[in-house]
N, C-alpha and C positions, 0 to 999 in steps of 0.2 A: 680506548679510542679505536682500536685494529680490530677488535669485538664489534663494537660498532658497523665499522666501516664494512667489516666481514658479513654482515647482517645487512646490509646497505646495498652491498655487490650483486647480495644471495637473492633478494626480495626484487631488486632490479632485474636482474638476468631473469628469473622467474617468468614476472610482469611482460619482459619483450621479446620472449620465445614465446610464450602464452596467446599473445597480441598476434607475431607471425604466425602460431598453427591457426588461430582463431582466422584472419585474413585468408590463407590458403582453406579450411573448410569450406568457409559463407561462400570464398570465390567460385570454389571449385564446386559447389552446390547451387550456387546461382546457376552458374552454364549449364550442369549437367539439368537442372532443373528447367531451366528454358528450355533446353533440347525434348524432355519430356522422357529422359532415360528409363526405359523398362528392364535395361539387361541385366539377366542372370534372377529375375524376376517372374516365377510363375507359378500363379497364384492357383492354378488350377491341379501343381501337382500335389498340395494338401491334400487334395481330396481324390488321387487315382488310388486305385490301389492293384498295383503291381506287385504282387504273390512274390516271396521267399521263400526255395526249395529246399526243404530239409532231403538229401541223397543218401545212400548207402550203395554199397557194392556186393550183391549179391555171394556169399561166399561158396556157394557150388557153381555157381555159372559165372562169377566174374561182373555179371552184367548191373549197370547202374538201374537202380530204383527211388523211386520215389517212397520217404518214411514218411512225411508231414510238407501241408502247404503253411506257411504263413502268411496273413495279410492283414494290413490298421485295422480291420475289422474287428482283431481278436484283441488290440490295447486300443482303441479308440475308436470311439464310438460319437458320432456326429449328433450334435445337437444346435438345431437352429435360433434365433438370437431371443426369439417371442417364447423359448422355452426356460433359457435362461435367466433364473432369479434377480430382479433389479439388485435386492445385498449384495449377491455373487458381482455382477458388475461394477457395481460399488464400492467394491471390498478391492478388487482386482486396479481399478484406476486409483482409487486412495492411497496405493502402498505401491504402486508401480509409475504410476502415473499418475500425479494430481492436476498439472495442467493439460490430460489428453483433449480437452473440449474444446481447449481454447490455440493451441497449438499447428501447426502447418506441416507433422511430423518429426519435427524437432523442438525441444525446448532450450532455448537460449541460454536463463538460465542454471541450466543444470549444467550444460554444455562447457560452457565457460568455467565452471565449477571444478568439471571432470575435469579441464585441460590443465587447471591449474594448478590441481593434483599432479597428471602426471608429468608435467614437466618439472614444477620440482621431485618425482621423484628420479628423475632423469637427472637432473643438475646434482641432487646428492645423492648418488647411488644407494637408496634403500628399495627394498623390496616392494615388487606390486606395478605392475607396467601399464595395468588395466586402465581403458579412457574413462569408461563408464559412460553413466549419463544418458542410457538409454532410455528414447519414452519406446511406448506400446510398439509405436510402428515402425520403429529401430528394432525391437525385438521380432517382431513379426517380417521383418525383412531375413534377419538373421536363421530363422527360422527357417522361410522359403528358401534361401541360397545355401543352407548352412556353412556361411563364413565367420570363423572366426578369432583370424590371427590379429593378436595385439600392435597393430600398428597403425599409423596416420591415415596412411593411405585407404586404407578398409574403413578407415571413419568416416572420410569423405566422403565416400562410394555409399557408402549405408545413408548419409542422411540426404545426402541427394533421391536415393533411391525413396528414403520414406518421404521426400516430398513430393516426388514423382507420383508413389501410390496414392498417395492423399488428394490426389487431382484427379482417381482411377476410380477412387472407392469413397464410398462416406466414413463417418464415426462407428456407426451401426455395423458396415459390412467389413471394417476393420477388425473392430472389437469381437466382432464372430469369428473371424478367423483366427483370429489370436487366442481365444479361448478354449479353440477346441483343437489347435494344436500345442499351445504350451505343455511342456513336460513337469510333470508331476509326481515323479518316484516310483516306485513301484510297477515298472514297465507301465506307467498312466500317460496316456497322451490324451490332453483335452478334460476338459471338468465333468462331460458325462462318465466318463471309464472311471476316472478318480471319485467319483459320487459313489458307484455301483462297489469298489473297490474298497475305499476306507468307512463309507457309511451304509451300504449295502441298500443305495437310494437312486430313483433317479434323481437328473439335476434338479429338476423343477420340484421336490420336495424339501430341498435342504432350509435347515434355520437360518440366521444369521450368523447364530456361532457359528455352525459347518462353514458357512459359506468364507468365514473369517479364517477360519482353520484352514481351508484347500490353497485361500488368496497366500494365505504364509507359509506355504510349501515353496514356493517359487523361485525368492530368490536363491535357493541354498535345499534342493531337492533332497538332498542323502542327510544334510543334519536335519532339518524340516521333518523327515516323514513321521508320523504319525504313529507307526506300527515299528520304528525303527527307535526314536527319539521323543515320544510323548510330550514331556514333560520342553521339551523343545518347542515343540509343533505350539504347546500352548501357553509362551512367551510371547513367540510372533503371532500367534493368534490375536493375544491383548493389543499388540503392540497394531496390530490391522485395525483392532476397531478404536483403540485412541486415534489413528488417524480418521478415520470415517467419521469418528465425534468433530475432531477438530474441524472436518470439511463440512459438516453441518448435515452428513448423509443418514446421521441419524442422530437420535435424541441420549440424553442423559439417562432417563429412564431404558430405552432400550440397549445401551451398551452397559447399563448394570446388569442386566438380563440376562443379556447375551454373555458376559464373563460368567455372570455363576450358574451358567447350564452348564451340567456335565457333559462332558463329549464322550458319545459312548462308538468306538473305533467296532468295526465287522470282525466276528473272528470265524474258525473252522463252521461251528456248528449255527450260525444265523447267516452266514452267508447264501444263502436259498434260492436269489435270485441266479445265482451262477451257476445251479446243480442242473444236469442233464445239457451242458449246452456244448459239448464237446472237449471237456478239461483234455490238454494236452499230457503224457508219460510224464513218470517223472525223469527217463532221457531225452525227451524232448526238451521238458522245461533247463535239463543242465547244459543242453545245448546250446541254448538261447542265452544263460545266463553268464557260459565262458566265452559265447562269441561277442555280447554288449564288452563284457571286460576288456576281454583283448585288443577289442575296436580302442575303448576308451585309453589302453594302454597306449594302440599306436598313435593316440593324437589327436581322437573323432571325440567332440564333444559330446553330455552321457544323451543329450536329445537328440542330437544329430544319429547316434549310433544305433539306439531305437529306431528312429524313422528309417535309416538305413536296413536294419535286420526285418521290420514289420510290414513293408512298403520300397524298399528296395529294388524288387528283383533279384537278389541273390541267391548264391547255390551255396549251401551249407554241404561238404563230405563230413556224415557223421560214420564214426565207429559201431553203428550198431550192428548187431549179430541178431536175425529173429529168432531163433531156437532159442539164445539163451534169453533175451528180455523177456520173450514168451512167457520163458519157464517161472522167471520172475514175476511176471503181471501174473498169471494163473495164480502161484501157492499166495501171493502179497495179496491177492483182495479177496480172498476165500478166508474169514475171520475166523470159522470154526480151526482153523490151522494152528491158532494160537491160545493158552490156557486162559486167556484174562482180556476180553473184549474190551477192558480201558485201559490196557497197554499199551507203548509203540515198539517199533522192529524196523531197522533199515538192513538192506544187504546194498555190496557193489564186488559186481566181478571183474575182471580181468586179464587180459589177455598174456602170462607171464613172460612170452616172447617178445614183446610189442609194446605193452606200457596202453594201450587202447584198450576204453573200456567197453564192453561187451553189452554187460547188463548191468538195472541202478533201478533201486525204490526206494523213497524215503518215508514210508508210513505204511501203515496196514488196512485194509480194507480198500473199497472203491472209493479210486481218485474223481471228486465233484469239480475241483477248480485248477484254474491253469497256476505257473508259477509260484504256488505255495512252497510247504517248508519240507525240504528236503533233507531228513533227517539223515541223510546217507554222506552229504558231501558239508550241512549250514551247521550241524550239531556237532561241539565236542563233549566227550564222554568218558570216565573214566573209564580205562584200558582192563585194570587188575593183572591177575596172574599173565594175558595176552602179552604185554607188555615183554614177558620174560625171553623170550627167545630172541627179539632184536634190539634189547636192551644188555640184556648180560651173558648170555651164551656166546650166539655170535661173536661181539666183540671180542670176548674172552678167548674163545679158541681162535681168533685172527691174532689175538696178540699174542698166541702160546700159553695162555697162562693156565690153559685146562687144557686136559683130554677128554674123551666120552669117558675114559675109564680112573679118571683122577677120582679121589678116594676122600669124601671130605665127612665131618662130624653133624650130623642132625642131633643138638642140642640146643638148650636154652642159651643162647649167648648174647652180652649185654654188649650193644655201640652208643656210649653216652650214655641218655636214660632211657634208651631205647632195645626193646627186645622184640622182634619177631617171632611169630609162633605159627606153626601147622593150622592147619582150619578145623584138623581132627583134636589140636591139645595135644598131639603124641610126639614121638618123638621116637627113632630109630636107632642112633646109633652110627654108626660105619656105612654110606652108603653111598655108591658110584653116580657123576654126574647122568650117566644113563638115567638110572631109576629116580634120580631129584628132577628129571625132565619131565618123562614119566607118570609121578605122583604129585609134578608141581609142589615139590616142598618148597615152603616160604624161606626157612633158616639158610637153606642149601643156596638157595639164590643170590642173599644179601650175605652170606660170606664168600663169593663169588665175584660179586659186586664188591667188597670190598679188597679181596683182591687185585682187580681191575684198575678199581679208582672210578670215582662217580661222575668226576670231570671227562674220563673219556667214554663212559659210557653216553653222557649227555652229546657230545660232541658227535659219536658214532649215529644216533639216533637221529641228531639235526642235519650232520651232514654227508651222512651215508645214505640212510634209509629214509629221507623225505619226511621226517615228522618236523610239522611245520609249527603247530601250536605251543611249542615246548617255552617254558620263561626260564629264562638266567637270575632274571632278579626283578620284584617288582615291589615296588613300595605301596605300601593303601594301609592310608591312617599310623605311618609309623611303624608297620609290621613289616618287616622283610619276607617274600614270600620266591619260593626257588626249587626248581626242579632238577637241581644239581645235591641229589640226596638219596638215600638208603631206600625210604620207604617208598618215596618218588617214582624210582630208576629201575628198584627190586621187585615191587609188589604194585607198581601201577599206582600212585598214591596222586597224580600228577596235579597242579595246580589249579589247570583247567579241563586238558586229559586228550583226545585224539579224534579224529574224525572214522569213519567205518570206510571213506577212501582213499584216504592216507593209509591205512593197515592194510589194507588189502595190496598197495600196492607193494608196500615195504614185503609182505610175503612173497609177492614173486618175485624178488629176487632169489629167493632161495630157492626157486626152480628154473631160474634162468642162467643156472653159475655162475650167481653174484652180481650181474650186472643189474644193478635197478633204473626202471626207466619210469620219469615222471608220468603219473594218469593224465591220457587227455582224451576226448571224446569228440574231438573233430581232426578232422585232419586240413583242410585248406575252405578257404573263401574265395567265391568269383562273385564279381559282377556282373550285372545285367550283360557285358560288355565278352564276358568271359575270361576278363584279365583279374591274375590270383591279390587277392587284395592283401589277406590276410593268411598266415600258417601256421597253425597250433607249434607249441614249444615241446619238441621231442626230446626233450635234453635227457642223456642216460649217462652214465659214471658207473666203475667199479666200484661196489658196495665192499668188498670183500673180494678172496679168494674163489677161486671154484671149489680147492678142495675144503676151505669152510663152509662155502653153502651147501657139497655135498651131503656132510658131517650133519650140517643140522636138518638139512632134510630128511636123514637118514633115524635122529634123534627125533622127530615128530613125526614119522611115521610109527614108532613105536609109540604115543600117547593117542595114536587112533587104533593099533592093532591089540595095545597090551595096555593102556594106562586110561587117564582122565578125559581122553575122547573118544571113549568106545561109543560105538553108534554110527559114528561120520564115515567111515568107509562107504564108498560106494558099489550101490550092487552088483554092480557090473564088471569087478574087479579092477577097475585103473588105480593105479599106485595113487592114494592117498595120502598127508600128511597137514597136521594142526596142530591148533592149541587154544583151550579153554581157556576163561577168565571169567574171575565174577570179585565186584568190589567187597570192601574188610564190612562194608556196611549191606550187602547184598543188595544195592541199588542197581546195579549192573550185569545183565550173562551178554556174555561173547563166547562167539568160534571163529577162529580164522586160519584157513587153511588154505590147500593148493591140490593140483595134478601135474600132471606134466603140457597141461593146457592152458585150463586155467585158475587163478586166485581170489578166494570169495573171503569176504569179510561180513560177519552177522552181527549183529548188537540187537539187545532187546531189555525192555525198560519202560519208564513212568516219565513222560515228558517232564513232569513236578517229580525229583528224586523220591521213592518211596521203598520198600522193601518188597522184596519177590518172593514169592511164597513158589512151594515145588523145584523140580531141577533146571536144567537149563535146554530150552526150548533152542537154545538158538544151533546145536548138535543136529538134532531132526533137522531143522529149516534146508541146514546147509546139504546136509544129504538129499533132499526131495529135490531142493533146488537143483544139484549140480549133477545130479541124476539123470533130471528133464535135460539138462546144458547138453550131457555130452554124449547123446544120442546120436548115430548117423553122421559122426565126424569125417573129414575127408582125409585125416593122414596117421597114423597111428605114430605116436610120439612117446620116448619114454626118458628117461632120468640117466643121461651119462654119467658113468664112474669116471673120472679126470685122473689124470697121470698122477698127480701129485698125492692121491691117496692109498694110503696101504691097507689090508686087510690080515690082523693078527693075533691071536689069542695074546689077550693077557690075563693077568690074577689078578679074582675079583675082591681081593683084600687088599692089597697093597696099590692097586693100580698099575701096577709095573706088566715089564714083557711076561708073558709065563713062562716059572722055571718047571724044571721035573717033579716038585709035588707043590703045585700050586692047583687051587680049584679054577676054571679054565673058562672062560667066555670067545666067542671070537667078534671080533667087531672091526668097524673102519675107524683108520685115522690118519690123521695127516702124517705123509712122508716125511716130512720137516719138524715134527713134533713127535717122534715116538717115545716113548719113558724108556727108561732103562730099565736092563733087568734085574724080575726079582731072585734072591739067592735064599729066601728064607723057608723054612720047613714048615708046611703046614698042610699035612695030605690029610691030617683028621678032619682038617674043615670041608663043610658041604656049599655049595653056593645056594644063596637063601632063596626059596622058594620067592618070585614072586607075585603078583597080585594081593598079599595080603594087606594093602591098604585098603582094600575093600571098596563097595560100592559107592561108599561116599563120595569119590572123586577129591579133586583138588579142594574143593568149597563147599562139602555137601550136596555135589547137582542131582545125586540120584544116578549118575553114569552106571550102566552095568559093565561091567571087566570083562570082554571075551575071553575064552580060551586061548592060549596060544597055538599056532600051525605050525605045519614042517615047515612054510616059508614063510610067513609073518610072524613067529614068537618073540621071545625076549633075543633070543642067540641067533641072526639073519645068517643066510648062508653066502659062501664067500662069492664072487662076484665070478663068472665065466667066463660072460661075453661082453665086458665092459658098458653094462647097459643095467639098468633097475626096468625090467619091463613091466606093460599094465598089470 
């Protein structure tokens, strides 16, 4: 009976909150509708198109410039109602709107429907606040105003409003409107740019299918899209023409037709209508793509945010540098620059002091279209050996648990059922974290990493160094899958694996002394108005020590001077330092390295994983690239030595201090971390020559081994003037 009565209460209260909102809208719709209310109402500015300034700041003069205009012109494209496919319009009120025809801008009841919804969900506190209930010209209200906070108040204002336009406009000049500004994914405003976009069509050629497919992007834009969720897109696809069957808009026979046409989606190479028509950078396009997110982040619905960025009026402050993008668009669309014309290559540079990135391409060859896929910042990619330096070094000498000159075993050794092996098969012996950096030994790393501990190497990586895509733990199909592991952490193994701007930036920490600061590539947003709307996220944190980032700065300049990235120096002698990677499958070469400027990350590969034949192209890349970068610089910058590091010989056998007959090295290392000395006799031994690991490199890339200098060799000299200069 209290179940009952409970259910009795609930259905009641419901019913007479329901009943008041319903009296306060109709009321409050009446009057504003007699009044003939237009505010906040204009319908003409669908169609201005007031330009967004993409800015920079000149960096020899200070002075602001202009990088790129934006404007709806370049995501929406107008298309008038006589060009417009009846299906399309039919597809659009069948799944949006069934009574648009018969309606006075509101439908009753749907209305009623909505409210009833949400005030039960108000009465029992479940999730979901939304009124809903929107027909067309609720939407196209929303649209023009872009209002839309979940409350009462905004309902009533809206459906007054689309009763008001509905006295303004007909059915025809509504439905026009609304069609060519509804959002549609894909930076698509309007079903012509969506036509052009996902079917590589104008409007007026689409089937029925298409037309079913674009109507069922709508309600739900990001799971909808086509190019994102297929198999999605052609659910609601079905689900648009069962409705259009049910509405009688079309026949039996043609919604069997229409379901089993293939939908064949635009890709790279048929998109044709798009080619030569101005594609924007690919830092233009990352422009565009952090500033929709961050909008959306603060609040601005994903159309609203569009139209805001495309049609605006706003002023974008980007990060771009033209010397270095330059140098990027030059080597990136010069094809001959890379061995294998159906391969891809992303770089992204970076500013090490600043966290701003510089330069950014995500494909090779000339860019045809705007916002396509940007290998540099949307692709993850296995890391490999790259992996090794902000995975298990660093953390290791921040937590003590190495020196450069600690002394570990390059052997076959078993973790579980698992063994790690050289790229060469070989195997050494005795040999100093120096030379396992070096020669990238795989053994050396993962008994390094197990030293450590894989749990803090994982954690260092997420929350030091900004590697964002890393999994703790993922289930698919019953399999546990986790990047808290040996081969993972050690060798790059990773589950899904890293982006080319994420690496890049995790390296300049190690030329910033330790501090890493998040990549962003604008700096603030104005309005038309000149008031800052929005401010990219600068957030920086101590990664580490200074005198660890010096240490491994110090250990990868020896793998450009003396080891597995010979090549990457630059010619112009600024202090260089990297590190190669290439996956256990050879699907993957990387370089990612630094200056005392800036941090470039290369990757290069087979969109579809495939094996790479020859060495690793992405060594040259970065050298041509960073070559062109740092040409005609305005401040000559170099690599402080930090108090807290020492400079000592020790014995290259024991790893210890060197005693009186030890073979002798000098190197840097932490103040706080020295060994003790060694006391043992061993003047007969020679310090082993090296480079004889030969040209193969870490992975077989073909690296040629320079020579060593009086000041780049294996033994650096000791420090003068507390400075590493170019």
């Amino acid at each position: 009976m209290k179940e009952y009565r409970k259910r009795f209460l609930l259905v009641f209260g419901t019913t007479l909150l329901a009943g008041i909102l319903l009296v306060g809208i109709f009321f409050g719709g009446a009057i504003f509708g007699l009044w003939g209310n237009m505010d906040g109402l204009d319908v003409e500015a669908l169609t201005l198109r007031q330009n967004t300034a993409l800015v920079y700041l000149d960096p020899k003069t200070g002075e602001e410039k202009e990088l790129h205009s934006l404007s709806s012109e370049e995501n929406r494209e107008w298309a008038d109602i006589d060009k417009i496919p009846q299906d399309l319009k039919d597809a659009f009120v069948s799944i949006e709107d069934e009574r648009f025809y018969k309606h006075k801008g509101y439908d009753l009841p749907r209305t009623i429907k909505a409210t009833m919804t949400w005030v039960g969900r108000k009465i029992t506190g479940k999730s979901g606040a939304t009124l809903g209930g929107s027909t067309i010209t609720q939407q196209l209200v929303k649209n023009i105003t872009g209002e839309r906070e979940q409350v009462a108040a905004r309902k009533i204002r809206e459906i007054s409003r689309a009763v008001a336009l509905e006295k303004q406009l007909d059915k025809e000049q509504i439905l026009e409107l609304y069609l060519n500004c509804i959002y549609l994914s894909q930076g698509c405003n309007g079903v012509q740019t969506a036509a052009g976009i996902y079917f590589d069509k104008d409007v007026s050629e689409l089937t029925l299918a298409e037309c079913a497919s674009l109507a069922g992007i709508t309600q739900y834009p990001s799971l909808y899209d086509p190019f994102v969720n297929p198999e999605k897109n052609k659910e609601r696809q079905k689900m648009v023409l069962g409705k259009m069957l049910e509405l009688s808009y079309i026949s039996q026979q043609e919604y069997d037709e229409a379901v089993n046409e293939p939908l064949t989606f635009a890709t790279d190479s048929n998109k044709e209508r798009n080619k030569g028509t101005g594609a924007t950078s690919y830092f233009v396009d990352q422009v565009i793509r952090d500033v929709l997110r961050d909008l959306q982040a603060a609040g601005y619905s994903e159309s609203l945010a569009n139209k805001m960025v495309y049609s605006g009026g706003l002023k974008i402050y980007t990060t771009y540098v033209p010397q270095v993008q330059n140098a990027v668009e030059e080597y990136y669309e010069n094809v001959k620059n890379f061995p294998d014309s159906k391969a891809q290559s992303a770089i992204a540079i970076i500013d090490v002091r600043t966290g701003q990135v510089a330069g950014i391409a995500g494909g090779i060859g000339e860019k045809t279209e705007s916002l396509n896929l940007n290998r540099a910042s949307m692709s993850v990619r296995q890391p490999g050996s790259s992996i090794k330096p902000i995975a298990v070094y660093a953390p290791a000498i921040e937590a003590k648990v190495i020196t450069p000159g600690s002394i570990y075993q390059d052997e076959a050794k078993s973790y579980g059922n698992w063994t790690p092996r050289n790229s060469d098969r070989q195997y050494r012996g005795a040999v100093d974290i120096r030379r396992a950096v070096r020669s990238s030994l795989n053994t050396i790393a993962v008994a390094v990493l197990d030293d450590l501990g894989a749990k803090k190497s994982f954690d260092f990586l997420r929350n030091k160094m900004g590697i964002t895509t890393l999994v703790e733990k993922r289930d698919i199909n019953g399999t546990i899958y986790s990047d808290i592991g040996y081969s993972q952490l050690g060798l790059g193994g990773l589950t899904d694996g890293v982006t080319v701007l994420e690496m890049a930036a995790a390296y300049a920490t190690f030329a910033n002394e330790g501090i890493y600061n998040k990549p962003y590539i604008y700096t603030e947003v104005k309005d038309k108005e000149g008031n800052v709307i929005l401010t990219a996220d600068r957030h920086s944190h101590e990664a580490m020590s200074a005198s660890t980032a010096f240490v491994m700065t110090r250990l990868l300049n020896e793998v450009v001077t003396s080891g597995t990235g010979g090549g990457a120096g630059l010619s112009n002698g600024i202090f260089t330092a990297g590190k190669t990677g290439t996956t256990d499958e050879n699907t993957n070469r990387w370089f990612v390295g630094f200056t005392p400027y800036y941090s470039a990350a290369v990757w290069y590969g087979y969109d579809t994983p495939q094996e790479i034949a020859g060495g690793n192209p992405c060594v040259g890349t970065f050298r041509a690239v960073m070559n062109k970068a740092h040409q005609q610089l305005n401040e000559r910058r170099s690599i402080s030595t930090p108090s807290g590091v020492a400079y000592i010989d020790y014995c290259t056998v024991t790893g210890k201090r060197a005693g009186e007959h030890c073979p002798v090295e000098g190197y840097y290392f932490k103040s706080n971390n020295l060994p003790g000395q060694c006391t043992s006799e061993h003047e007969d031994l020679k310090t082993e020559e090296e480079g004889e690991e030969g040209a193969e490199g870490e992975d077989g890339e073909g690296t040629e081994t320079p020579t060593p200098s009086a000041t780049t060799g294996t033994t650096p000299p000791p420090p003068t003037s507390g400075t590493l200069e170019e």
